[in-house]
N, C-alpha and C positions, 0 to 999 in steps of 0.2 A: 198762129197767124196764117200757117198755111190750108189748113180747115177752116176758118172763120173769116178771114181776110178780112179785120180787122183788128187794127195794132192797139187801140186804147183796149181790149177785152182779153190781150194777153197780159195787162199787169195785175188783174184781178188774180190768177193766179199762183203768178211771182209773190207779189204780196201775203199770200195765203202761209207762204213759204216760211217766212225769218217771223211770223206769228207763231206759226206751230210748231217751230224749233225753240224758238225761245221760252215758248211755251214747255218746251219739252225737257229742257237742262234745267229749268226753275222746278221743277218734279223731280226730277233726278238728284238735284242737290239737295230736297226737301226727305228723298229719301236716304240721306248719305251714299250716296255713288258717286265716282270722281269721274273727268275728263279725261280715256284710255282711250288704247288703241281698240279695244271693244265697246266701247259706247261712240265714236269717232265713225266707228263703221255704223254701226247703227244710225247714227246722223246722216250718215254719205245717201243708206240704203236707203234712208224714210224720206231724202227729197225726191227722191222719185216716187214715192210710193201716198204722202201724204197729200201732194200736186194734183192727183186721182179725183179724189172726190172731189173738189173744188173747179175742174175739169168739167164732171159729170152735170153739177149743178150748173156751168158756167154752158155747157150745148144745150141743156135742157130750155133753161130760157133765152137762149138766143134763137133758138127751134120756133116756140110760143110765139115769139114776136115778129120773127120771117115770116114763118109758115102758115102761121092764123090770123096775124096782123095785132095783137093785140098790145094795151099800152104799154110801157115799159115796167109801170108797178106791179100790174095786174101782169104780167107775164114772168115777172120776178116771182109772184106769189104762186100761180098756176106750176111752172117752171120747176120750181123747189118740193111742189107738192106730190107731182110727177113721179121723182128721184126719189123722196124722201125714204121709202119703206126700203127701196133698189138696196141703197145707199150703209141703212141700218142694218141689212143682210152682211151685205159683204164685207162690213165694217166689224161686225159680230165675228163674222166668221175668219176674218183675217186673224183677228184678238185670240180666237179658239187657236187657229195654228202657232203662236207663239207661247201661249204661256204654260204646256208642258216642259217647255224649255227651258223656262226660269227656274224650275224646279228640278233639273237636275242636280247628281253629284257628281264628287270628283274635278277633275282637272277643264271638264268641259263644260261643267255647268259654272265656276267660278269663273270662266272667262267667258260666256258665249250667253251666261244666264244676264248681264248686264247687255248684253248687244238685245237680246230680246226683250227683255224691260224697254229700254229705251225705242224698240219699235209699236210696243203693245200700248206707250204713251203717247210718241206722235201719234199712230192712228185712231186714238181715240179722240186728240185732240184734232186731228183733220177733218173728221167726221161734223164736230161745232163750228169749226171753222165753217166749215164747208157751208150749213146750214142757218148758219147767221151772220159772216161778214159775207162771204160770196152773194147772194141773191143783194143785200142792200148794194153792194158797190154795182153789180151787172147791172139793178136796173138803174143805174144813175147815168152809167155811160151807153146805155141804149138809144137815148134820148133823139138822135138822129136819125138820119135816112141810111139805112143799109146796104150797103153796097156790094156786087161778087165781083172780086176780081181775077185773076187769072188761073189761080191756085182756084179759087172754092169753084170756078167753071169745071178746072182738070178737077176737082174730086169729084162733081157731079156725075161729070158720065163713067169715073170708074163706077160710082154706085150705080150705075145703071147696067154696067158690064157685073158686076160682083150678084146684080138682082137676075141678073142672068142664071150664069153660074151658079147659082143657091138654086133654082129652079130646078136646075138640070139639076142637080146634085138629090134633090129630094127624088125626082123620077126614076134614079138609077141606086136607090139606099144600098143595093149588095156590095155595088164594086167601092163606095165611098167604105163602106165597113170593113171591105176585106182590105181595102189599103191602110185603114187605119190600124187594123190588125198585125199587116205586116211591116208596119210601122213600130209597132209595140213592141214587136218580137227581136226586129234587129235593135232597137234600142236594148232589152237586155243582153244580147249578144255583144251589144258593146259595153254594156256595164260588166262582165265579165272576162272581155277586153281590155279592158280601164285599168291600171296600178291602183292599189290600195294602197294606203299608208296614214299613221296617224296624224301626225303633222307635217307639210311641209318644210321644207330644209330653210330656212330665214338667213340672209344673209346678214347677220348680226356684227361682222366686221371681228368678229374673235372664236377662238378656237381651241381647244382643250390637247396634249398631248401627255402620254404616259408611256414611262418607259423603265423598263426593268433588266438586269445582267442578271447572268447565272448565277443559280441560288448555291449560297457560300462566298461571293464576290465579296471583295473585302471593299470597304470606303471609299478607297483612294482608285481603286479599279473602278468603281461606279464613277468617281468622279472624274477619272482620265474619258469616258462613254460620255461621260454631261459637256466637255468641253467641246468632243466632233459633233456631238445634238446642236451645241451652240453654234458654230460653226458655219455650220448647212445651214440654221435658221437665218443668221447675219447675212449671208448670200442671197440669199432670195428679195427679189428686186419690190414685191410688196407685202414683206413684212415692217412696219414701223416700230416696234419693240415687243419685246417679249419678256418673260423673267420665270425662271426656272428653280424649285423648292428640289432639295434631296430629301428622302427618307417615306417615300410613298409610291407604290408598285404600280405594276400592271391592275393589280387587282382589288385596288384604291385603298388598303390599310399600310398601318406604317412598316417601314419597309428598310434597311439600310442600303438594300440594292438595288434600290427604284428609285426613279423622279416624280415629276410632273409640271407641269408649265399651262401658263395660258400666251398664247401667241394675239398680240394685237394687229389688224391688217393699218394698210393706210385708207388715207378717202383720196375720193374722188374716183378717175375712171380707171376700173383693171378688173380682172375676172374674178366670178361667181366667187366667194369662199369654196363651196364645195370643187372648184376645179384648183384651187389654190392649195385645200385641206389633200387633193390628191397629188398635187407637185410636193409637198411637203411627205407625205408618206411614202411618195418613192424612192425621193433623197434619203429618208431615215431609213430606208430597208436595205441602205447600203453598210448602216454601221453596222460591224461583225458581233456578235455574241450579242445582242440588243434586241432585247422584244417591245416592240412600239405599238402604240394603240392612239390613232387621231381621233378626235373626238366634236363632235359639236358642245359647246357650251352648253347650251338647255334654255335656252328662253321659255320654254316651256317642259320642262324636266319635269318629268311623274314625282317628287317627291324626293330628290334628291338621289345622291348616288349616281354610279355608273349613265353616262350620257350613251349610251350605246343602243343600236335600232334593235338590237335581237338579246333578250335578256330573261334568261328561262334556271329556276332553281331544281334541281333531281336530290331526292332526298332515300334513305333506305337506312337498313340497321347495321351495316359494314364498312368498313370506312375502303378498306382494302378491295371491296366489290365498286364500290365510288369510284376510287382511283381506276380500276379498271374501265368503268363507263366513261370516266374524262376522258380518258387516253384513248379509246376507238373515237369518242363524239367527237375531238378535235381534229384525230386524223381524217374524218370522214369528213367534214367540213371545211377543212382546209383546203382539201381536195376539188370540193363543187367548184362549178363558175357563180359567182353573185355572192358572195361571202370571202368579207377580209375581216382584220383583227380577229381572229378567232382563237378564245382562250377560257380557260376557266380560273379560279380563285384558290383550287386545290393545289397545295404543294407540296408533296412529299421529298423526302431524302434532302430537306434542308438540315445542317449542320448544328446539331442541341448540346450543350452541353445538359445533362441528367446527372443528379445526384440522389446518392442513394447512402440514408443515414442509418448507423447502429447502431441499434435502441436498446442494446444490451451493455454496450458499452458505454452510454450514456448514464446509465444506471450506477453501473461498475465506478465510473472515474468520478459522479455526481457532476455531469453536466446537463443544465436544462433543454428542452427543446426551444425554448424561446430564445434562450441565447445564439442556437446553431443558427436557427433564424435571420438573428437580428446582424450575425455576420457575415453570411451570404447575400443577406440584403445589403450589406454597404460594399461587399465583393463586385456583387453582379448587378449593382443596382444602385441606389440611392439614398440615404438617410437622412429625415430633416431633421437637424439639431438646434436649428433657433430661426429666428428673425432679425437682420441687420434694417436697422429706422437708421435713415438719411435726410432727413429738413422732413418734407410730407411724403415721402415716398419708403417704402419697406420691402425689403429684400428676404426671399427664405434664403436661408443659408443648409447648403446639403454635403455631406461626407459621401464619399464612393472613393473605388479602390481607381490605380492606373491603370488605364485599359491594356498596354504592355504588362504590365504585371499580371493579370488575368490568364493571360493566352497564354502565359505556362505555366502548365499543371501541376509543374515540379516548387513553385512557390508556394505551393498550400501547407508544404511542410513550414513555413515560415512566418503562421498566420497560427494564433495560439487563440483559445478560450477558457476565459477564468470558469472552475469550478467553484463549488459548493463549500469550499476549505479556504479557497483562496489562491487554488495553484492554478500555474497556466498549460493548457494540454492542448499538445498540436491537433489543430483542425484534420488533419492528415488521419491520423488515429481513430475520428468520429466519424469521417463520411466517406465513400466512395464517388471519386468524380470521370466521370466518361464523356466518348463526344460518340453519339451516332444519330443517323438521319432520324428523321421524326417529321411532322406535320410543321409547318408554320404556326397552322390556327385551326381549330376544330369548330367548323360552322355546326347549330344545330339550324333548324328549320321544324318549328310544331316540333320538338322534343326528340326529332328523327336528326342525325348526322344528314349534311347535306353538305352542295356547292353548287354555284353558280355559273352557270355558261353564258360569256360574251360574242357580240359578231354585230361586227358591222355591214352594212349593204351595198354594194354598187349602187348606179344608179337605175341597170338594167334589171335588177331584182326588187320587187315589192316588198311590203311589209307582210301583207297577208299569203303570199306564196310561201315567202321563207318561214312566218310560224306555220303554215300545213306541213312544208318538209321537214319541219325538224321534228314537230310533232307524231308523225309519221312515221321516226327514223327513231324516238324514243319509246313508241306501243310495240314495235318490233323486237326491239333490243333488250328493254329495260327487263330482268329477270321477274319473277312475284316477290312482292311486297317492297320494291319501289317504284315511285313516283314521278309527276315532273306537275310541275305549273308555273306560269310565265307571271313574272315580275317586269318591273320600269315600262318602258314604250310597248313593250307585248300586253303586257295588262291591263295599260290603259287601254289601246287600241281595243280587246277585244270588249273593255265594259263601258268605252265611249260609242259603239256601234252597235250595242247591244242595247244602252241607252236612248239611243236616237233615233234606233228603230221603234221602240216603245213610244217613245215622244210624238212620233210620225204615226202610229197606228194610233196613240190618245186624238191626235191631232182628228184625223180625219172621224173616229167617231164623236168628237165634239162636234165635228160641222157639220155633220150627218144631222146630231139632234139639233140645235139651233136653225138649221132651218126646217128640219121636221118643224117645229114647232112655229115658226115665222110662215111658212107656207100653207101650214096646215094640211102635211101630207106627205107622206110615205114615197112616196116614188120622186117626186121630183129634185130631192135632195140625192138620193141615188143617182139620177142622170146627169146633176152639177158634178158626183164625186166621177161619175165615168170618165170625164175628160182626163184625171190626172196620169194614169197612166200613156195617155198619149202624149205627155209632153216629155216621158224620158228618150228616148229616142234622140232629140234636140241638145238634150242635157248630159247626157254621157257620150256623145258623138261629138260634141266642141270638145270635151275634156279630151277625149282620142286622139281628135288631132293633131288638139296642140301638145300632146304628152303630157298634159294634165294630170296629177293623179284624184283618185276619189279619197279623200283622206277628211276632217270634221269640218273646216270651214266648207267643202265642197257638198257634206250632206246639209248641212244649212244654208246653203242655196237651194236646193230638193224639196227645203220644208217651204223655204221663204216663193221658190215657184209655185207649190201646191198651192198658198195664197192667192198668188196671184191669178193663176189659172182657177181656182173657185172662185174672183173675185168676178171677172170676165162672165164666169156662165151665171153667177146669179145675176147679173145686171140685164141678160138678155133672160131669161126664166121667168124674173119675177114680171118682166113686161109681158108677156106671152098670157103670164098668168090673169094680170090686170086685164087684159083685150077678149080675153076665155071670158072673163064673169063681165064682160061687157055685151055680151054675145054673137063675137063676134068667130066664125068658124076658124076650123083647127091652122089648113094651111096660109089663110090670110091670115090670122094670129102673125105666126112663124114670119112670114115676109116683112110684114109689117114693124113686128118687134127689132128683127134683125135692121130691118133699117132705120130705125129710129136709134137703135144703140150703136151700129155699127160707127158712127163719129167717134163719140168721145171711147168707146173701146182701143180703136186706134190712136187715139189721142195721148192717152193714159198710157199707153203701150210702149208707142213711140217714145213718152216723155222717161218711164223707166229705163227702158233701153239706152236711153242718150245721157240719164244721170249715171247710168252701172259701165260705159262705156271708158271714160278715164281711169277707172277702181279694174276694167279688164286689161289695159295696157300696162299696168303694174310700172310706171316709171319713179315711183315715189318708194322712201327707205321701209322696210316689211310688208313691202308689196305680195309676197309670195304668202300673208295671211290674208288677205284679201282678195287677190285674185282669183281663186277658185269659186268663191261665191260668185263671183260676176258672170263668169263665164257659164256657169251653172244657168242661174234666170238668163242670159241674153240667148243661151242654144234651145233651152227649154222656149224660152217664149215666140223665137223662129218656128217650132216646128208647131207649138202649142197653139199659136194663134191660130194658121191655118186651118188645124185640124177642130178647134172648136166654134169658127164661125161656119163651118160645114157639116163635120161631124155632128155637135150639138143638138144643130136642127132637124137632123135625119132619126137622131135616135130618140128624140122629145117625138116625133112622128108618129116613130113606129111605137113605141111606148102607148100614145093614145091612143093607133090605131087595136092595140093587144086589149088596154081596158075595155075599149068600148066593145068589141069583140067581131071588126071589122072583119080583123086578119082572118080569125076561124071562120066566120060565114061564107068569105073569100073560098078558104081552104075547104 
């Protein structure tokens, strides 16, 4: 309304809206996909993004019928005819930017390859829309006298000040280039700036903790440690319940001298989890002999296991050279600022009962090995000796010794096995029973002895700082012929950015060729791809600010900008181009074009911005997986627009002045 100043020609595009979504979920259920928070965003992203074309056809012939006077059918048809190829560009080339994405793996492609499906069908279906209910409804409500009113006055003469400015801006191309330049430059300086991390922290309303006593802790000690855990939990003013499992460690297998719990918050208003998940870890760093690990849940967990930000396995052929490397890597780590829970999975000098059988005497007395077996299994262990059936339901039924009977050694003489005769001969006589330290559990890793190192992050330490240092800290250290490579959130992080850079470099040489081949020409898809560097600058400098990190939803706002900002310069390119083969010259082209697109560019611009602006306020519940994308497009498209309704035209310029070989004659 505020460009057109007319209120019946904003519902053409409203309308255009709950067509092309509806459109859009009728496809998506067709291809089995469900209603998530990744297609949800996709919907959020594509009302802004699908409103575009509909937009473009919607100035075009409202243009036709102002400016040339023409009737409202015939300016409908002129209008659409205009746009049409514009339209099929950037409509093409939006589609190239998404669907490397649908083809991802891993963690990021099953959740973010649906948010991109569902944009790569709205904009196909915008594109139809665009081109056959937009021009019938425009030219129906054209039908009248056109009137400006006080808005389309104020945009006229900013477009007379903007035609200015563009002027100036082509006479002076060095210093336009050298700012856009150094424009580029502090944007990577602030992408290097920026916290990395895989996903943001989601405030999921629950919360993981693990906790382990010293190894040898007998049951009832673990369970005296489980009641002050409970305790401290019951205290805490927004916790709503919680419920705590014995018999699982620090280092997530079973365990008699570990816990574990999931802590539920309440609703409504009170702090972050993660400022909640850090009240709770400083209460439990009060219980004595207690090692605590707070944990995020994992709404989106690599694969299960360990929920923890820093998760790296060192592998080698020693077990005893292992121990040695846990025990400096944790001291060293414990040490830094930016790293808590800091543990590994290795446990030595745990309390083993070891039996050692004489095979000779076995012989001698005629007792079987199977036998020693089968009663140390019901010693130390358990024996199933039938099934008790109850109405419909069945019970094993298991023999084992009393666990007080066990712990003295001195009752093995009171524990007989029949021979091969028939007599009974103390178990005492066959085996040899001892208690000394030993492993808990012998990880291998690829056929090599390993373990696992845990650590959690502040919030002042990244993801990708802390894999450098540790990284860093294990090329150093690690002797020859061990290892390390990073498992859970280290793993994903490095092969979801490893992925999405690929995705991003697919991207951009598919829009390269599509409009190579739309334009018919080498160079001018180059100078659409120029602009995208200038829009990081906008895009890593909102994330700065706000303390943002750059973590997966944040690069697909990156790719979904690149979009955007190719969508902008093909609209002004392809018209340049059309005015060229009209014959009409280079810099009244450029003027000309610019101002004939400069409407609905704004138009389409403003309208993304104002649909990505509620999704950047993050007031709604997993808000923190959305937000990053928002702020991404709305920083990128602050600095992006500017710089490509000036930039653009300076270097489409000088570009043709190099073909034609101006510049050299110049020179």
């Amino acid at each position: 309304y505020f460009f057109l100043g007319d209120l019946r020609l904003t519902l053409v595009p409203v309308f255009a809206i709950p067509i092309t979504l509806l459109g859009t979920v009728f496809f998506l259920y067709q291809l089995g996909n469900s209603l998530n928070t990744f297609t949800l965003l996709g919907l959020a992203v594509a009302v802004g993004i699908v409103i575009d074309d509909a937009i473009v056809v919607l100035e075009s012939i409202f243009r036709r019928r102002k400016e040339e006077g023409l009737e409202p059918l015939q300016a409908g048809e002129v209008g659409t005819r205009v746009v049409i190829f514009a339209l099929l560009a950037s409509t093409a080339s939006l589609i190239v930017v998404f669907l490397p994405v649908i083809f991802l793996k891993g963690v990021v492609g099953k959740l973010f390859g649906s948010f991109a499906l569902t944009l790569v069908i709205a904009i196909a279906l915008s594109y139809l829309v665009a081109v056959s209910f937009t021009p019938m409804a425009v030219s129906r409500l054209l039908a009248g006298e056109i009137k400006e009113n006080v808005f389309v006055r104020a945009y006229h003469r900013f477009e007379e000040f903007f035609d200015r400015l563009l002027r100036w801006s082509l006479e002076h191309k060095a210093l336009v280039i050298s700012l856009s330049l150094l424009s580029v430059a502090l944007g990577f300086w602030l992408l290097r700036a920026t916290k990395k991390e895989f996903f943001p922290v989601v405030d999921e309303g629950r919360f993981l903790i693990r906790f382990e006593t010293p190894t040898g802790s007998s049951f009832e000690y673990t369970e005296q440690k489980t009641k002050e855990i409970e305790a401290i939990l019951l205290k805490n003013p927004y916790i709503d319940r919680f419920g705590i499992a014995m018999g699982q460690g620090v280092a997530g297998r079973p365990d008699v001298n570990g816990g574990f719990g999931f802590v539920y918050l309440k609703e409504g208003k009170r702090p972050h989890q993660v400022q909640i998940m850090d009240m709770v870890r400083k209460e439990l760093s009060k219980v004595k002999d207690v090692r605590v690990s707070v944990e995020s849940a994992g709404l989106v967990g690599p694969g299960g296991g360990r929920q923890v930000d820093l998760q790296y396995v060192i592998k080698g052929p020693s077990l005893e050279e292992l121990q040695r490397i846990a025990n400096a890597l944790v001291s060293e780590f414990r040490a830094r600022q930016g790293y808590r829970d800091v543990d590994t999975d290795l446990r030595l000098n745990e309390p083993q009962i070891q039996i050692r059988v004489n095979r000779e005497k076995l012989g001698d007395l005629g007792v079987s090995l199977q036998d020693i077996a089968l009663t140390l299994e019901v010693l130390f262990g358990k024996y199933k000796v039938g099934t008790y059936e109850l109405g419909a339901e069945s019970y094993d039924m298991y023999v084992k010794a009393i666990p007080e009977f066990v712990k003295n050694q001195e009752n093995l003489e009171k524990v007989f096995v029949r021979n091969n005769k028939g007599e009974l001969v103390p178990l005492s006589e066959l085996v040899e029973v001892s208690v000394a330290p030993g492993y808990k559990a012998l990880n291998r890793y690829n056929r090599q002895y390993s373990f696992t190192f845990f650590a959690n992050l502040t919030p002042q330490k990244d993801l990708a700082t802390a894999t450098a240092e540790l990284e860093n800290w294990l090329r150093e250290n690690l002797p020859p012929g061990y290892t390390f490579e990073p498992t859970g959130q280290a793993k994903e992080f490095k092969r979801a950015f490893q992925g999405m850079g690929f995705a991003l470099l697919v991207a951009l040489v598919g829009v390269y060729m599509v409009l190579a081949s739309l334009f018919e020409s080498y160079r001018h898809p180059f100078t659409v791809l120029l602009m995208v560097p200038f829009a990081v600058m906008g895009a890593f400098g909102l994330l700065y600010l706000t303390g943002t990190s750059l973590s997966v939803p944040s690069y697909f706002g990156v790719i979904l900008l690149v979009g955007i900002i190719v969508r902008d310069a093909v609209l002004f390119i392809e018209r340049i181009i059309q005015l060229r083969k009209e014959g009409v010259q280079t810099r009244q082209a450029i003027l000309q074009a610019r101002r004939e697109r400069l409407r609905p560019i704004l138009m389409t611009t403003f309208t993304i911005v104002s649909a990505l602006i509620p999704v950047a306020l993050g007031l709604t519940a997993g808000s923190e997986l959305r937000k990053p994308l928002a702020l991404v497009v709305i920083g990128g498209i602050f600095t992006g627009l500017p710089l490509s309704l000036f930039l653009l035209p300076v270097l489409y310029e000088l570009f043709d002045k190099i073909k034609t070989g101006k510049i050299l004659r110049k020179a």
